[in-house]
C-alpha positions as CSV (number, residue, x, y, z in Angstrom):
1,X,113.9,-119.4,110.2
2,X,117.4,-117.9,111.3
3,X,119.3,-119.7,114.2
4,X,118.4,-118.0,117.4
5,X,121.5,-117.8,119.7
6,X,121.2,-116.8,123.4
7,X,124.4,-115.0,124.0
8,X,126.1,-113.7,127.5
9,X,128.3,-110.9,125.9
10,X,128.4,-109.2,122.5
11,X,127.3,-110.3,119.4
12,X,129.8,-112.2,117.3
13,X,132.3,-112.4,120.6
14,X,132.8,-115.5,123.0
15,X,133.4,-113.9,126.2
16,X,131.1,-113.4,128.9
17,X,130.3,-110.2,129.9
18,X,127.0,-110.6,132.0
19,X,128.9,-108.6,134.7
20,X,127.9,-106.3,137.5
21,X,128.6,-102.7,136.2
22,X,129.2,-103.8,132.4
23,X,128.9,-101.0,130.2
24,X,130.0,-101.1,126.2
25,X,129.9,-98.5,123.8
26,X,130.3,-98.6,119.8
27,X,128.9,-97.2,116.5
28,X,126.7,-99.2,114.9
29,X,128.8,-99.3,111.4
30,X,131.8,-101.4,113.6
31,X,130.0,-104.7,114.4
32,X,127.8,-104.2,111.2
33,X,129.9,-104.4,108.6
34,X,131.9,-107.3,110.1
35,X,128.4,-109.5,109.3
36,X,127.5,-108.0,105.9
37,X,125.1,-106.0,107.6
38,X,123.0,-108.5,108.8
39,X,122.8,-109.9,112.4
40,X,121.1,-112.9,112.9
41,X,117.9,-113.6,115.4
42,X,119.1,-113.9,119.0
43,X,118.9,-112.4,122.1
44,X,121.3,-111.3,125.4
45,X,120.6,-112.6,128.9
46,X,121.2,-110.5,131.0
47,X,122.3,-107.3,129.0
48,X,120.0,-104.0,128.0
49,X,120.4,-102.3,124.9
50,X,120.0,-98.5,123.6
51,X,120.2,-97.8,119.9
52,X,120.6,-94.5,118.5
53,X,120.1,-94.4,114.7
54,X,120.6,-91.0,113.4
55,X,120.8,-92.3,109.4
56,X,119.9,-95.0,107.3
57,X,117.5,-98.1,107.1
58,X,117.0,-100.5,109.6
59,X,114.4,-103.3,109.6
60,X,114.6,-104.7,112.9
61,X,113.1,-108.8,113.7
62,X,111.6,-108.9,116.8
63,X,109.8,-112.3,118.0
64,X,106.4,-112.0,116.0
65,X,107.0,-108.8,113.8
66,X,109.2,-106.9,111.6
67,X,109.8,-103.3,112.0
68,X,110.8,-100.8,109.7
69,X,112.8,-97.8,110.7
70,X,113.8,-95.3,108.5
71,X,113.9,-92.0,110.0
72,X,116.1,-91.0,113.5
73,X,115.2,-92.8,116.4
74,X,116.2,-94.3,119.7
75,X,115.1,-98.6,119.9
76,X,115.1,-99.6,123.2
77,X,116.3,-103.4,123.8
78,X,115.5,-105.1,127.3
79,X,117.2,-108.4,128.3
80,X,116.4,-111.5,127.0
81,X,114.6,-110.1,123.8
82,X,114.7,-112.3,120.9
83,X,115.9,-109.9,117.5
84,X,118.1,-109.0,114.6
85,X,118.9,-106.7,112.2
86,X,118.9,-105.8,108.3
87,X,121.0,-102.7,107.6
88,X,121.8,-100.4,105.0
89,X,125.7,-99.9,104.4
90,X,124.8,-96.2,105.3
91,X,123.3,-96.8,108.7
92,X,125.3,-94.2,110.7
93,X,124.5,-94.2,114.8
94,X,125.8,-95.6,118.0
95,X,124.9,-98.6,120.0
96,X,125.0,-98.5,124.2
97,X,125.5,-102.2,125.9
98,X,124.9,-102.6,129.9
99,X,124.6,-105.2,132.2
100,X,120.4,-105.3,133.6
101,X,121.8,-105.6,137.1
102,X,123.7,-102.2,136.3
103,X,119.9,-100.2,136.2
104,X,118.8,-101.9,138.5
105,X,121.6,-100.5,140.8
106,X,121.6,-97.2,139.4
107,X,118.1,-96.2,139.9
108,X,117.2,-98.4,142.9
109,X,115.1,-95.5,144.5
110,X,113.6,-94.6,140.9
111,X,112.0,-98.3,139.9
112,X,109.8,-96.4,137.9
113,X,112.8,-96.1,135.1
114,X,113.4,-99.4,134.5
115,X,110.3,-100.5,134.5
116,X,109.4,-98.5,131.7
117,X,112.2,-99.2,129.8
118,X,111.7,-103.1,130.7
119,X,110.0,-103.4,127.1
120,X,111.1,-103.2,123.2
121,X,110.2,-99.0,122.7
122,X,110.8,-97.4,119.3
123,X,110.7,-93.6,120.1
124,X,111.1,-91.6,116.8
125,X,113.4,-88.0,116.9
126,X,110.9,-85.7,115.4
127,X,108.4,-86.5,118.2
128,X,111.4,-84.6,120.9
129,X,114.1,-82.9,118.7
130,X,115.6,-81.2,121.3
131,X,115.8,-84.3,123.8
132,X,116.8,-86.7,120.8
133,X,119.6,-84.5,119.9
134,X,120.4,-84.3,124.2
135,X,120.4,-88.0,124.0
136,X,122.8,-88.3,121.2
137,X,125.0,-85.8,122.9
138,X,125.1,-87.4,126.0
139,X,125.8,-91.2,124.3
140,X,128.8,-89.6,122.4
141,X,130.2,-88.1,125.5
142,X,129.4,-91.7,127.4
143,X,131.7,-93.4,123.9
144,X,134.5,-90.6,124.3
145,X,134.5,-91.1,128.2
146,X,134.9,-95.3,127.8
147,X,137.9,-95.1,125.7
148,X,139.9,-92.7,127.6
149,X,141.4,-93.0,130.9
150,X,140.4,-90.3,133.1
151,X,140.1,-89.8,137.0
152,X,137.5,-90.9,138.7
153,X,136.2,-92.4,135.3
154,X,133.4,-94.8,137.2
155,X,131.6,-91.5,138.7
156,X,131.0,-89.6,135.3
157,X,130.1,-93.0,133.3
158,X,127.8,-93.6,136.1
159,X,126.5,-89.9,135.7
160,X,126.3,-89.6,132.1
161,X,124.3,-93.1,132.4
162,X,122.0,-92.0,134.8
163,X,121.0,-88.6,133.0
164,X,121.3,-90.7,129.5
165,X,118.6,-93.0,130.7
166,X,116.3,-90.3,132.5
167,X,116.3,-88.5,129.3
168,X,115.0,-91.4,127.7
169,X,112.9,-92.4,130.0
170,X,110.8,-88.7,130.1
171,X,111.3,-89.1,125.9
172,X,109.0,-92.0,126.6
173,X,107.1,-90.4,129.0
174,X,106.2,-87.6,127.0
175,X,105.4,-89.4,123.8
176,X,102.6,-91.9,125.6
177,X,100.0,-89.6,125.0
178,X,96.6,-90.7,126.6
179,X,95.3,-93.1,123.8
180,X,98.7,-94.7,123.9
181,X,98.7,-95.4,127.7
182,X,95.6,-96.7,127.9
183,X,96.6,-99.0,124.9
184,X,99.5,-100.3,126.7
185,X,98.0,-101.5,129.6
186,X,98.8,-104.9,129.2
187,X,102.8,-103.8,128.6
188,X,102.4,-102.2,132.1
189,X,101.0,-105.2,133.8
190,X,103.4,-107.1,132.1
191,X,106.5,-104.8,133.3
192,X,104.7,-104.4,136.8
193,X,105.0,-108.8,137.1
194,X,108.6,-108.6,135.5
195,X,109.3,-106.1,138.2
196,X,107.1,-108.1,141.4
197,X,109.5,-111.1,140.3
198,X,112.8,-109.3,140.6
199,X,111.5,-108.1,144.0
200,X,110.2,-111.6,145.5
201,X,112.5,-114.1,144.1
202,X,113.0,-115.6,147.5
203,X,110.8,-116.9,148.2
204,X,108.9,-117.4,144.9
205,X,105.9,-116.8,144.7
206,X,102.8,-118.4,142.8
207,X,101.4,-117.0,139.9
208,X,98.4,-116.4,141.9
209,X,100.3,-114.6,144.4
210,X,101.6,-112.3,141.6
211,X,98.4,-111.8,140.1
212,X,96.5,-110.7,143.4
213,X,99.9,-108.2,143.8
214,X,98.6,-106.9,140.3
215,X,95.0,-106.6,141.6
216,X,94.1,-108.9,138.3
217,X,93.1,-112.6,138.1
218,X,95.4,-115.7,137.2
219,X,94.0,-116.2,133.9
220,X,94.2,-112.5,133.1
221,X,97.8,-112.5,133.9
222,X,98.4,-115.0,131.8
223,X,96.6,-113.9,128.9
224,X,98.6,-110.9,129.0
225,X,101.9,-112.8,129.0
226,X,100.7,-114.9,126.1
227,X,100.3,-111.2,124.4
228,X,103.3,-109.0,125.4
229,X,106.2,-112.0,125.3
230,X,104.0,-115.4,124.0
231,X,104.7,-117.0,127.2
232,X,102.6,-118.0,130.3
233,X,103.1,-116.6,133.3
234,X,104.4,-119.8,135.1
235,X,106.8,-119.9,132.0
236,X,107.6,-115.9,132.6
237,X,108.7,-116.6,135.7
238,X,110.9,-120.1,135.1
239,X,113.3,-118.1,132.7
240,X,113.9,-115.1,135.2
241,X,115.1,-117.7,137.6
242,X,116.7,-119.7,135.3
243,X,119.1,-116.8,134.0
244,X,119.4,-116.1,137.7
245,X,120.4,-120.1,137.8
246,X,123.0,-119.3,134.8
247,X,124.9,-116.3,136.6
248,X,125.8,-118.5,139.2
249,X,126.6,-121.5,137.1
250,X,129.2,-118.9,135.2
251,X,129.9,-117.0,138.0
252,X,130.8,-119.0,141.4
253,X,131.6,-121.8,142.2
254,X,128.6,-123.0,143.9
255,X,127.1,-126.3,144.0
256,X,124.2,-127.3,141.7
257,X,121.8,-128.3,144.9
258,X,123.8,-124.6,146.6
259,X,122.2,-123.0,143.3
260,X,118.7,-124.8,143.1
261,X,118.6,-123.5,147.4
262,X,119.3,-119.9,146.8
263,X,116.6,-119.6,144.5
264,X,114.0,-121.4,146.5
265,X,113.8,-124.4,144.7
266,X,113.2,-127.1,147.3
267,X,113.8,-130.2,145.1
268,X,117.3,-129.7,143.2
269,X,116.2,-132.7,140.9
270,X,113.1,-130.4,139.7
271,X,115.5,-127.6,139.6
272,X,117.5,-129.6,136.7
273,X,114.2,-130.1,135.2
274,X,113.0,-126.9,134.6
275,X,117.0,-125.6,133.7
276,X,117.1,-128.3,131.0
277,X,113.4,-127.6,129.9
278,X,114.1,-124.0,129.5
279,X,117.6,-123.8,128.1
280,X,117.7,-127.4,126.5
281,X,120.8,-128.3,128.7
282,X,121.3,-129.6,132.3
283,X,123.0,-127.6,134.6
284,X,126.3,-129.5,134.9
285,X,126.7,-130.0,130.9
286,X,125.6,-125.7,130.7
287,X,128.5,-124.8,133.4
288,X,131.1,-127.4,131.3
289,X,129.9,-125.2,128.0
């Protein structure tokens, strides 16, 4: 089985850039070709991912599956989701890099966004030409905007962002046709705990808590964990706050018991615990690198 690397920035690059407001932009050919045209399983903490593919073959490793994807499409990426590619040398399309807190900004009185696109999404070009080819339009003027220095460049990235990903949230919207929705149920349960978390992480609460929120039972929350990510809900909810725990390790200068408080960890001993269980490093040797 391939290495799988958790990374805080771009594949193949050392720096960090988990950042508030991090946005990247590049075709997919650049970073592609560098690696033979294969990149290896792993996965990005705290960053969100939009593909375009507009040519070419893709098969795309995901956790428990392989996907093959050979005509136009958008593949939606949330953080922390374990994957990597096989390309054709003709792959032609663009790839769009932003930090999770970013969204979460951006469409603070629109939750319903990203919590739709909180989950891996395929959505093919010939089910919305008109929006697909909008999309692509809007991620190429996104690329010429980031490499240019213009006035008031922060408002129209922000813009173009915040159309880009309305587009492809109604792309989604419109392709879940009845059958479909009701077949992702469990993806919306799951999203809906993803999002609770985010909302309550101080204090946490129990899983019991969550699943009441969800108007489901315990055990049916984590069944549905164990289907949508092959987690339990108890583990679904140690990683969010151990990338939470990671931020501020790389981030500030904080104190590992400072740390363990802020995210409602009473004990900063278990804290360690569950840091080292999760990440298979304690705090102190994960902020020395």
């Amino acid at each position: 089985m391939p290495t799988q690397k958790q990374l805080y920035g771009l594949y193949g690059e050392q720096r960090d850039f988990a950042l508030p407001n991090f946005m990247h932009c590049e075709t997919i050919e650049y970073r592609s070709k560098k690696y033979d045209w294969r990149i290896d399983m792993h996965r990005h903490a705290h960053l969100f991912q939009v593909f375009l593919f507009e040519s070419g073959f893709v098969q795309l490793q995901l956790q428990n599956q392989l996907v093959e994807l050979r005509e136009a499409c958008l593949l939606i990426l949330p953080e922390n989701t374990l994957h990597g590619f096989v390309l054709s040398s003709d792959v032609q399309g663009m790839v769009l890099t932003l930090s999770q807190d970013f969204i979460e900004t951006i469409f603070y009185k629109s939750p319903q966004i990203p919590l739709a696109l909180n989950q891996v999404l395929v959505l093919q070009a010939e089910a919305d030409a008109d929006r697909f080819k909008h999309i692509t339009q809007l991620i190429q003027q996104l690329y010429t905007e980031l490499v240019h220095e213009l006035p008031e460049k922060k408002l129209v990235l922000q813009s173009y962002l915040t159309l880009l990903l309305t587009e492809v949230f109604r792309m989604y919207s419109s392709s879940a046709g009845p059958k479909e929705a009701n077949g992702s149920r469990s993806a919306d349960y799951y999203n809906a705990f993803r999002q609770n978390i985010r909302q309550s992480r101080s204090p946490q609460k129990s899983i019991q808590e969550y699943a009441r929120d969800l108007r489901i039972t315990d055990v049916h929350l984590n069944r549905i964990c164990k289907q949508v990510a092959g987690q339990t809900a108890s583990q679904v909810v140690q990683q969010f706050f151990v990338l939470e725990a990671e931020k501020h390790l790389l981030h500030t200068e904080y104190s590992i018991s400072e740390i363990a408080y802020s995210l409602n960890y009473k004990d900063p001993a278990y804290f360690s615990r569950v840091f080292k269980a999760v990440t298979g490093k304690s705090p102190k040797a994960f902020r020395r690198g």
